[in-house]
C-alpha positions in Angstrom: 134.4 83.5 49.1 134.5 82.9 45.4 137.0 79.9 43.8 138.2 79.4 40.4 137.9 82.4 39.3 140.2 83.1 36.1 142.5 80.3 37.8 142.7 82.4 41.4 142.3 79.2 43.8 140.8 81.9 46.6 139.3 84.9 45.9 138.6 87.7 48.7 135.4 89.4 48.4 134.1 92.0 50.8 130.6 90.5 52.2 128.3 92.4 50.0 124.2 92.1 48.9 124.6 92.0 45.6 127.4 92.3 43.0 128.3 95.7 41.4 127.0 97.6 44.6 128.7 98.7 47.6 125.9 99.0 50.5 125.7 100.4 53.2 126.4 97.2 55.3 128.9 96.0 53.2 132.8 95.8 54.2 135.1 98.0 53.4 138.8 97.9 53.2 138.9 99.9 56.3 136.6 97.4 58.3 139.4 94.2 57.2 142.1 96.2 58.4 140.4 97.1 61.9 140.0 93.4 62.4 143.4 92.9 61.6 144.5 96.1 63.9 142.8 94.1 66.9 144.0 91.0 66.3 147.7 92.0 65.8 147.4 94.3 68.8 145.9 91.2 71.2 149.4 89.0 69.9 151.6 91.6 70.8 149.7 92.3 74.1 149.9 96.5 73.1 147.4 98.5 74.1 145.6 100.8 71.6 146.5 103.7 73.7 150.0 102.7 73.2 149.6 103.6 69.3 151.0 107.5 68.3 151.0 107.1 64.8 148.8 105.4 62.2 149.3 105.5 58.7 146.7 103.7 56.1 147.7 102.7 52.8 144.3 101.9 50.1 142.9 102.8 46.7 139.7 102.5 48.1 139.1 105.0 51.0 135.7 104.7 52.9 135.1 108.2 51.2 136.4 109.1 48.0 137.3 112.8 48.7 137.0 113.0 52.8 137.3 112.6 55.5 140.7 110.5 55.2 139.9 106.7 56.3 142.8 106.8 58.7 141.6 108.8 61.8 138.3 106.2 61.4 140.6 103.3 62.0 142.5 104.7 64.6 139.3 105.7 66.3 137.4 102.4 65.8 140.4 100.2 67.7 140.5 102.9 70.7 143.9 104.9 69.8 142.3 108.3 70.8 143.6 111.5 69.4 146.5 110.5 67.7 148.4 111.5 64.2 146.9 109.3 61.3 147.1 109.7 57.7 146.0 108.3 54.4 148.8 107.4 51.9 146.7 106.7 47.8 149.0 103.3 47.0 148.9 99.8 45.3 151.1 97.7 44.5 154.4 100.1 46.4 152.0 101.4 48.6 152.7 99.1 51.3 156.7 100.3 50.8 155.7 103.9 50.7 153.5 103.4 54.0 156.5 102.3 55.7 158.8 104.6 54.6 156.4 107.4 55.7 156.0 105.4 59.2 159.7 104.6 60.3 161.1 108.3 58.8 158.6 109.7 61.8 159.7 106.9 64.6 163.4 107.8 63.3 162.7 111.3 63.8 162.0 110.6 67.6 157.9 112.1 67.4 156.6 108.6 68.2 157.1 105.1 69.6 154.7 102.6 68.1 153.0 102.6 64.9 150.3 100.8 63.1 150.8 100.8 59.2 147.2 99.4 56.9 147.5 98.2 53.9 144.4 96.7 52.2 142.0 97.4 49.7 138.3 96.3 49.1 136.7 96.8 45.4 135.5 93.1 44.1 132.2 93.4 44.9 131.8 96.7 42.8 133.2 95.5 39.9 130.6 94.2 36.6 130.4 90.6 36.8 131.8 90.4 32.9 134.6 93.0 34.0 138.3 93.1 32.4 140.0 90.1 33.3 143.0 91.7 34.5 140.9 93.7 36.8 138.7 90.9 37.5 141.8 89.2 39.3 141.9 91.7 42.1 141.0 90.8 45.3 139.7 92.3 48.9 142.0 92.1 51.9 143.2 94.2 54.8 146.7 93.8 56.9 148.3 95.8 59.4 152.0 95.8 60.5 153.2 97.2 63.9 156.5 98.7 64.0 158.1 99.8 67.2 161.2 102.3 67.4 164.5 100.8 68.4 167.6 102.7 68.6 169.5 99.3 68.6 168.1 97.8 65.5 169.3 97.4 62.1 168.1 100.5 59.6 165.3 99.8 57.2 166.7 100.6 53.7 164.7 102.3 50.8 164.9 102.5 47.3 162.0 104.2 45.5 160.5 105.6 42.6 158.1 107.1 40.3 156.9 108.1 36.0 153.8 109.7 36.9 153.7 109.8 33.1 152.7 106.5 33.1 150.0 107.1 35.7 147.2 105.6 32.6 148.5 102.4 32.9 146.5 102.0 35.9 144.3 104.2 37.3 140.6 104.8 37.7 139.3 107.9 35.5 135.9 108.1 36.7 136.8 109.5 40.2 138.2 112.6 41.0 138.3 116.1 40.5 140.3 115.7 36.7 137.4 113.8 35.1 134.8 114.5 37.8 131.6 111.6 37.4 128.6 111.7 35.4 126.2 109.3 34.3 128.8 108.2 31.3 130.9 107.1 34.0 128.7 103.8 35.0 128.3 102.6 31.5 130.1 99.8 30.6 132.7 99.9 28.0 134.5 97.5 26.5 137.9 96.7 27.9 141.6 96.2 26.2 141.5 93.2 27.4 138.0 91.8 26.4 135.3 92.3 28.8 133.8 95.6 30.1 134.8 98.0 32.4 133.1 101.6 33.9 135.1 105.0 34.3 134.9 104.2 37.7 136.7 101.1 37.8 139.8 100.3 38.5 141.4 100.6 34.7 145.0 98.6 33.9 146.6 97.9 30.7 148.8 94.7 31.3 150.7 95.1 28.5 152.1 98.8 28.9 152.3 97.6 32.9 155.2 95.1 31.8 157.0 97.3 29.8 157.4 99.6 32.7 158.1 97.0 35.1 161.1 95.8 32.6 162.4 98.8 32.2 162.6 101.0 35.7 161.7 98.3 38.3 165.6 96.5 37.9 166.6 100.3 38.7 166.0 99.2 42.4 166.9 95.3 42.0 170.2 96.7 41.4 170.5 98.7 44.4 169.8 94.8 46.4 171.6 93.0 43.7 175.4 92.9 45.6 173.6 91.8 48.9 171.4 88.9 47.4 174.4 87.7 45.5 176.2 87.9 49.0 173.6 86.0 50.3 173.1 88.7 53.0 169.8 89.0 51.7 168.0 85.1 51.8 164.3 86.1 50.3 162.6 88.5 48.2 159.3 88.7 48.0 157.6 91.1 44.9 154.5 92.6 44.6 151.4 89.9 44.0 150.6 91.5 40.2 151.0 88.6 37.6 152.9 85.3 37.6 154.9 86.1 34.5 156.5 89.2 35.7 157.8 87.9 38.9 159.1 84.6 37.4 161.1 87.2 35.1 162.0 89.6 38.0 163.2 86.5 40.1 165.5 85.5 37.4 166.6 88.8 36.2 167.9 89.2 40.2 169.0 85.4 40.3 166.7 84.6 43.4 163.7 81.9 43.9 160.3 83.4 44.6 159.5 82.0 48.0 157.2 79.3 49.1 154.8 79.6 46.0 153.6 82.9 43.7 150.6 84.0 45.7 149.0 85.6 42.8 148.0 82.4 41.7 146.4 81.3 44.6 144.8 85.0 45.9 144.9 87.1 42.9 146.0 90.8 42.8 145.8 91.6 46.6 146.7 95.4 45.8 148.0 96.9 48.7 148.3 94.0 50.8 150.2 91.4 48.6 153.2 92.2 50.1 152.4 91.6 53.5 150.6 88.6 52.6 153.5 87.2 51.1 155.8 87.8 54.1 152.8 86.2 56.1 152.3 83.0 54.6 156.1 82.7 54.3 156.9 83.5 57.8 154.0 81.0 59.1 155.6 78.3 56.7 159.0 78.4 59.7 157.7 77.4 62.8 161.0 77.7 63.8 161.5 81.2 63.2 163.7 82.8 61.0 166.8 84.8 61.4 167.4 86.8 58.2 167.4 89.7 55.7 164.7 89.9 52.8 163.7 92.3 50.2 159.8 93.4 49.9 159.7 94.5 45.5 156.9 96.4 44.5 155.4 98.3 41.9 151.9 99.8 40.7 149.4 102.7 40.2 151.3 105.8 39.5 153.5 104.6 37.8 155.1 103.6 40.9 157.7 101.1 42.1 160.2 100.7 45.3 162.2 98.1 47.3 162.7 97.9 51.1 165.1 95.6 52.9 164.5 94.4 56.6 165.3 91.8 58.9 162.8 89.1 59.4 164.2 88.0 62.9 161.2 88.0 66.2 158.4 89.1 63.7 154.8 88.3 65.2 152.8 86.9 63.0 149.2 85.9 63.3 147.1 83.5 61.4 145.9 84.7 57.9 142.0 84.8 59.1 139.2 84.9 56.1 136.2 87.1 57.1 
């Protein structure tokens, strides 16, 4: 672990031998979200066999072409021959992954799902990288979700201006600017420091001006049930402090328990999931009530999802 980095109090970073190298040995996001797979699956006494669907949410697949990371997973914590998929996501990943989950439980193909979301980059990253991209962080999660005809509907709200997709994105990689040697020189950054073609690439500046004009598209589709109250918490996607002090005022709410991005950094994929961790964990008691999970990223992407928080497991955040 890493501390005080551009005023992150803990920094995730993939155990690795040396910085700006992924080898062989090192972990990937896939190997934090198979420890989170067995952990989750061991609190809810499931068995891996019980598992039909599987649906993994990264930017950074074990592979970057194929095989899709997905089927790995499932196969490493003993599902067998099951359906399991890769879904490309950051920051609305983790909402995108469980749309794409609970539409196939709805649809009455499956029973239990896992959904990963996690990503693992640090410790390829140039030690004087961008300082935007030098606050992301490595982490894995998983959620379970288990069909009930009884329960309350998710709700979804979604969106996308893949016209924006420059904002951030990683140009290096790919089939549209395919990788040569130029893509591993170092380049100075729009934000001071230097980045490669195949790093991750975001421009902070345009980010905000999407996320102030489209992402209160979907905080007004929650808006009536937060002024209600039937909606108690909203937790946004773990980007940068400013924005989600501005989002939580724009929607008249209080982040909950603390803004994790200054305390972990850009966890991606997985700040969502974090958040609803650490805030479930903070009731002992339990909680019995509505939130709102707000995200937005890479694509241009954003989304909202609403759910009830009642009877969630939640295991101990674990640092590996």
């Amino acid at each position: 672990m890493r501390q005080g980095i551009s005023g992150i109090s803990i920094k995730g970073v993939a155990a690795c031998l040396r910085p700006g190298t992924r080898p062989v040995n090192s972990l990937c996001a896939s190997d934090l979200c198979q420890i989170a797979a067995e952990r989750l699956l061991c609190d809810l006494a499931w068995k891996p066999q019980d598992i039909a669907l599987l649906v993994n949410v990264t930017q950074t697949p074990d592979y970057s072409n194929h095989p899709m990371t997905a089927p790995s997973i499932a196969s490493r914590i003993g599902c067998g021959e099951i359906m399991a998929l890769d879904v490309p996501g950051g920051g609305a990943g983790y909402i995108c992954g469980i749309r794409v989950a609970a539409a196939l439980l709805a649809a009455g193909q499956f029973d239990k799902a896992l959904v990963c979301a996690g990503d693992a980059l640090v410790h390829t990253l140039p030690e004087d990288c961008d300082p935007v991209t030098a606050n992301m962080t490595d982490a894995g999660t998983v959620t379970a979700l288990e069909k009930d005809p009884s329960a309350e509907l998710l709700s979804f709200y979604t969106g996308t201006v893949g016209a924006a997709f420059f904002v951030n994105s990683t140009p290096g990689l790919g089939f549209r600017h395919t990788m040569s040697p130029r893509s591993l020189v170092p380049r100075k950054g729009i934000q001071g420091g230097y980045l490669r073609d195949v790093d991750p690439h975001i421009d902070l500046a345009a980010l905000r001006k999407l996320v102030l004009h489209h992402v209160p598209k979907v905080l007004d589709c929650i808006r009536p049930d937060v002024q209600s109250g039937s909606i108690a918490q909203v937790f946004f996607t773990q980007v940068d402090s400013e924005l989600h002090n501005h989002l939580a005022r724009d929607l008249g709410v209080k982040v909950p328990v603390q803004d994790l991005f200054d305390t972990y950094g850009n966890l991606e994929s997985a700040g969502l999931p974090v958040s609803l961790i650490q805030y479930l964990r903070a009731e002992p008691g339990g909680v019995s009530e509505k939130a709102a999970l707000v995200g937005f990223g890479s694509g241009f992407s954003y989304g909202a999802m609403t759910l009830d928080l009642s009877g969630l497991v939640t295991p101990e955040m674990k640092l590996v």
